[in-house]
DRENDO-1510 file (C-alpha; in Angstrom, 1 decimal, always signed):
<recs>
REC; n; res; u; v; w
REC; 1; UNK; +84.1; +74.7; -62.2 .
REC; 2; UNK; +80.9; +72.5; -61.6 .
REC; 3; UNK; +80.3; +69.9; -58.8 .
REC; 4; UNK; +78.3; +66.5; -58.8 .
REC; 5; UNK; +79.5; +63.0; -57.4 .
REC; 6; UNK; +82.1; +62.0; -60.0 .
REC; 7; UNK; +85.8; +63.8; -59.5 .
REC; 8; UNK; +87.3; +64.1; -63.5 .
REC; 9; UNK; +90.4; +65.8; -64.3 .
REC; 10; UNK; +89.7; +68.8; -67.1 .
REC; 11; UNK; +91.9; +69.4; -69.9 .
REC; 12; UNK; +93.5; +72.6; -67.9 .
REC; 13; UNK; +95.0; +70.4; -65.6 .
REC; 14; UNK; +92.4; +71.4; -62.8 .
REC; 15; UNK; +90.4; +68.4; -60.7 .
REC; 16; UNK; +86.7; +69.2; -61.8 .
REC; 17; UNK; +83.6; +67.0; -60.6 .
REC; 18; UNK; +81.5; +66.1; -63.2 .
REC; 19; UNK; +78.2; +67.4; -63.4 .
REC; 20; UNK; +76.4; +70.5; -63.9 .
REC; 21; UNK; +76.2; +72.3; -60.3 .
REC; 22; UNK; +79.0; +75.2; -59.8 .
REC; 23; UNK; +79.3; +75.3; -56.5 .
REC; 24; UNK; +79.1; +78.8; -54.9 .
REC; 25; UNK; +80.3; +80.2; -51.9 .
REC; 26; UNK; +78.9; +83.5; -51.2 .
REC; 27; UNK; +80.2; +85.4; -48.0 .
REC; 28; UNK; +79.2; +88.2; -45.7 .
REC; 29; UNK; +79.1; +89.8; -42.4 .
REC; 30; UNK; +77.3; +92.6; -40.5 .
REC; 31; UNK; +73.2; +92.5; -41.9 .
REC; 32; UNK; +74.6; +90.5; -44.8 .
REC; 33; UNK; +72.7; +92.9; -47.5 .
REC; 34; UNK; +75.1; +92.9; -49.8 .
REC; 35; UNK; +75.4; +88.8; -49.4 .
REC; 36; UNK; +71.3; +88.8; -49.8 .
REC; 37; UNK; +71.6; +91.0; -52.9 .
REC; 38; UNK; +74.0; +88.3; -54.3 .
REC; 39; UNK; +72.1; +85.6; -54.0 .
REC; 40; UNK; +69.0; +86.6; -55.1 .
REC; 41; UNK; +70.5; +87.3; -58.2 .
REC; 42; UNK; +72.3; +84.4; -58.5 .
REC; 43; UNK; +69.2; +82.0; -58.3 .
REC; 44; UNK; +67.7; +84.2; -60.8 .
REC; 45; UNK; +70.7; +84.0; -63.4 .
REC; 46; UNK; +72.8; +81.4; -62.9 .
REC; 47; UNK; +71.0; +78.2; -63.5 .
REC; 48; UNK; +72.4; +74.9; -62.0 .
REC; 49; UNK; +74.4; +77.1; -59.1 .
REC; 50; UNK; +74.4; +75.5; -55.8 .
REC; 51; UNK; +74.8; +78.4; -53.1 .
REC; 52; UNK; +76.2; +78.2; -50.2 .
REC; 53; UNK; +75.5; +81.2; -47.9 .
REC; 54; UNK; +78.4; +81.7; -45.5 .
REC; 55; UNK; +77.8; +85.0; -42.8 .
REC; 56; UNK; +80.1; +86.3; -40.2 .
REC; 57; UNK; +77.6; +86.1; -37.1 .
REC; 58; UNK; +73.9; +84.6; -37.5 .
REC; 59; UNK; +72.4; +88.2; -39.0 .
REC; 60; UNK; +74.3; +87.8; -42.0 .
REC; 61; UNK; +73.7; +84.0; -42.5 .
REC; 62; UNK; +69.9; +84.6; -41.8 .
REC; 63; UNK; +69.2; +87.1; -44.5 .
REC; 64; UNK; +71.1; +85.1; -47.3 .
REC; 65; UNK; +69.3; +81.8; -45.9 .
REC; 66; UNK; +66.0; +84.1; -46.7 .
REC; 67; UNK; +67.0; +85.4; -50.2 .
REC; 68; UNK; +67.5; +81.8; -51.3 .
REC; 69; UNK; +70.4; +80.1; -50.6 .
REC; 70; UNK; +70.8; +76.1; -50.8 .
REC; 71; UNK; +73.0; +75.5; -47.3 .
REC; 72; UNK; +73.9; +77.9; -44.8 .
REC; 73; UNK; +76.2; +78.2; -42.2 .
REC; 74; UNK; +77.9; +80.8; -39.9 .
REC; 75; UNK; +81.5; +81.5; -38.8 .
REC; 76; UNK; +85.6; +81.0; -39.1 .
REC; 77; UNK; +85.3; +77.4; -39.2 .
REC; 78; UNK; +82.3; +77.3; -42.2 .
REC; 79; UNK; +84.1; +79.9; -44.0 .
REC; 80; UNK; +87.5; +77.5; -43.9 .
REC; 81; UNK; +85.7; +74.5; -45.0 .
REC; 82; UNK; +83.4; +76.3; -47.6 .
REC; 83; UNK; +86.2; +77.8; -49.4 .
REC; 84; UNK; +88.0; +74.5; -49.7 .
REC; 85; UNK; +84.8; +73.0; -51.4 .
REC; 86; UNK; +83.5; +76.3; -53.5 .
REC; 87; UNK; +83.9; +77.3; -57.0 .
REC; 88; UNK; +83.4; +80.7; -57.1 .
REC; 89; UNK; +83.7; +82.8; -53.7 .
REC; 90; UNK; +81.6; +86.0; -54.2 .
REC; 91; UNK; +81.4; +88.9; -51.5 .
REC; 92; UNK; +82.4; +92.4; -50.4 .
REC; 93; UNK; +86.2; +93.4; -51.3 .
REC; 94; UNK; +86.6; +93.0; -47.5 .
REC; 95; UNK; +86.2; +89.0; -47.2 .
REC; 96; UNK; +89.8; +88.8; -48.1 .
REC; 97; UNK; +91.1; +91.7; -45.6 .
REC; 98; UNK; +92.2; +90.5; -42.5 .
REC; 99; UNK; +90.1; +92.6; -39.3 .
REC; 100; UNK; +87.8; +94.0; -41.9 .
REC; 101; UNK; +83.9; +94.6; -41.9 .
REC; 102; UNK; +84.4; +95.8; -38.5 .
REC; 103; UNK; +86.6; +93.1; -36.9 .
REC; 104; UNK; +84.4; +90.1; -38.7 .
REC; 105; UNK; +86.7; +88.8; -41.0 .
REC; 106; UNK; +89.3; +87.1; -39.1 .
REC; 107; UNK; +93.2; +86.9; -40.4 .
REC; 108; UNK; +92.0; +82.6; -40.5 .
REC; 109; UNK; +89.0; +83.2; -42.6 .
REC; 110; UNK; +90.8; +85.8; -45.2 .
REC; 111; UNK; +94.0; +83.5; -45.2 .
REC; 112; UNK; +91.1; +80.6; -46.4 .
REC; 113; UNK; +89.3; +82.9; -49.1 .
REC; 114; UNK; +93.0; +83.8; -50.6 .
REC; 115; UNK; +94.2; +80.4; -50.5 .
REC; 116; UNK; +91.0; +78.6; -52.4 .
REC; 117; UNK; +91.8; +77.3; -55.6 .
REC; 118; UNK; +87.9; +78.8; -56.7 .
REC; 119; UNK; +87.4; +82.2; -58.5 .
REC; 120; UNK; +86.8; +84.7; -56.4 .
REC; 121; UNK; +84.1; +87.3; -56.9 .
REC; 122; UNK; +85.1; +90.8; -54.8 .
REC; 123; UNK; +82.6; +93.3; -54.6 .
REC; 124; UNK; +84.6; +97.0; -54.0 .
REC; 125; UNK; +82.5; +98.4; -51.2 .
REC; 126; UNK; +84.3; +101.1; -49.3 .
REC; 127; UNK; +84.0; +100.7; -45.9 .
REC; 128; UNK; +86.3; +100.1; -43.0 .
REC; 129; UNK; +89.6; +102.7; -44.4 .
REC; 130; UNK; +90.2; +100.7; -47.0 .
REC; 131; UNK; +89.9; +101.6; -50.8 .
REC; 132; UNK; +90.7; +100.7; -54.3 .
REC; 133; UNK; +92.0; +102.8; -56.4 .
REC; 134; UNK; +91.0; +102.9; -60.3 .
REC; 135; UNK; +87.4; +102.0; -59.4 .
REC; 136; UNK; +84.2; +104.3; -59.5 .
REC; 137; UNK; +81.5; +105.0; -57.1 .
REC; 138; UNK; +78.9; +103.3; -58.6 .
REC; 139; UNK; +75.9; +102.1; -56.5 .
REC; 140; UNK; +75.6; +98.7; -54.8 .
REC; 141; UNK; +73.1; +97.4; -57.4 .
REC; 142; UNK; +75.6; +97.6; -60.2 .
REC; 143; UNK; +78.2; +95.9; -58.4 .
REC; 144; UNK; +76.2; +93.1; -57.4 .
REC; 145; UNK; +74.5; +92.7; -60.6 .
REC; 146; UNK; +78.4; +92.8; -62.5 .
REC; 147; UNK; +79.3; +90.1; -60.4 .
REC; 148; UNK; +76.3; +88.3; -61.0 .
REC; 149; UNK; +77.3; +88.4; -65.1 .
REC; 150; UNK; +80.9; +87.5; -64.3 .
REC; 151; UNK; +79.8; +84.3; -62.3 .
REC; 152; UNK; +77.3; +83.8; -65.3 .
REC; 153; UNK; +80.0; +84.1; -67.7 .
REC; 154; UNK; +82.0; +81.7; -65.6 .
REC; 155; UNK; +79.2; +79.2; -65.4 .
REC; 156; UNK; +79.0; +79.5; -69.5 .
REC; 157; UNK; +82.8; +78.5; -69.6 .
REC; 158; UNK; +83.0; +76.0; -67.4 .
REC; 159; UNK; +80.5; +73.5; -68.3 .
REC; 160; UNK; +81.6; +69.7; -69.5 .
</recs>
């Protein structure tokens, strides 16, 4: 789960780089609130995360660039190349939905986030008809900060 310069082969049979930098992909659209939320939280928590800040249109990529983020890029084609690269993918439940958050999630970049070998972090936010079943309203804050401790937890686990 962590990036540097040296490609090693773990134990579990995954190719890891050596090092001590998780690399994180962290994707949004629309104002990209939920993205800035993330991040901010991230760099607080997660020491040795690299964050990549990924936004549907230049909004979204503008307010995670401000909340923190290490690199920053906007688009299909960032989205595609980021998740091939990222460790953990974090964003709304919609990132993965093809025509979601309002038509700015193409089927291309969903197709990219499902197929990443990284974790994926999915925030349950309930816009745009769709809705999962077996999970609570509970307010933005707690979502973000719950995935905050599960990339934390990850970030424990994976270190050489």
């Amino acid at each position: 789960m962590w990036r540097n310069d040296e490609v090693a082969s773990g134990h579990d049979g995954i190719t890891k780089l050596a090092g001590n930098r998780m690399n994180v992909l962290v994707i949004d659209a629309q104002g990209g609130g939920i993205g800035r939320q993330l991040i901010a939280a991230i760099k607080q928590e997660v020491s040795g995360a690299v964050i990549t800040a990924v936004g549907t249109n230049s909004a979204a990529t503008s307010a995670m660039l401000k909340a923190g983020a290490d690199h920053a890029a906007t688009g299909e084609n960032a989205v595609i190349v980021g998740s091939k690269r990222a460790d953990v993918i974090a964003g709304p439940i919609g990132i993965v939905i093809a025509d979601s958050l309002l038509g700015e999630i193409t089927p291309k970049m969903a197709v990219a986030i499902g197929q990443s070998g990284a974790k994926r972090i999915l925030i349950p936010i309930y816009h745009c008809d769709n809705i999962v079943v077996g999970v609570s309203d509970t307010s933005v804050a707690t979502l973000v900060q719950d995935a905050v401790s599960e990339i934390k937890a990850l970030a424990k686990t994976a270190r050489p």
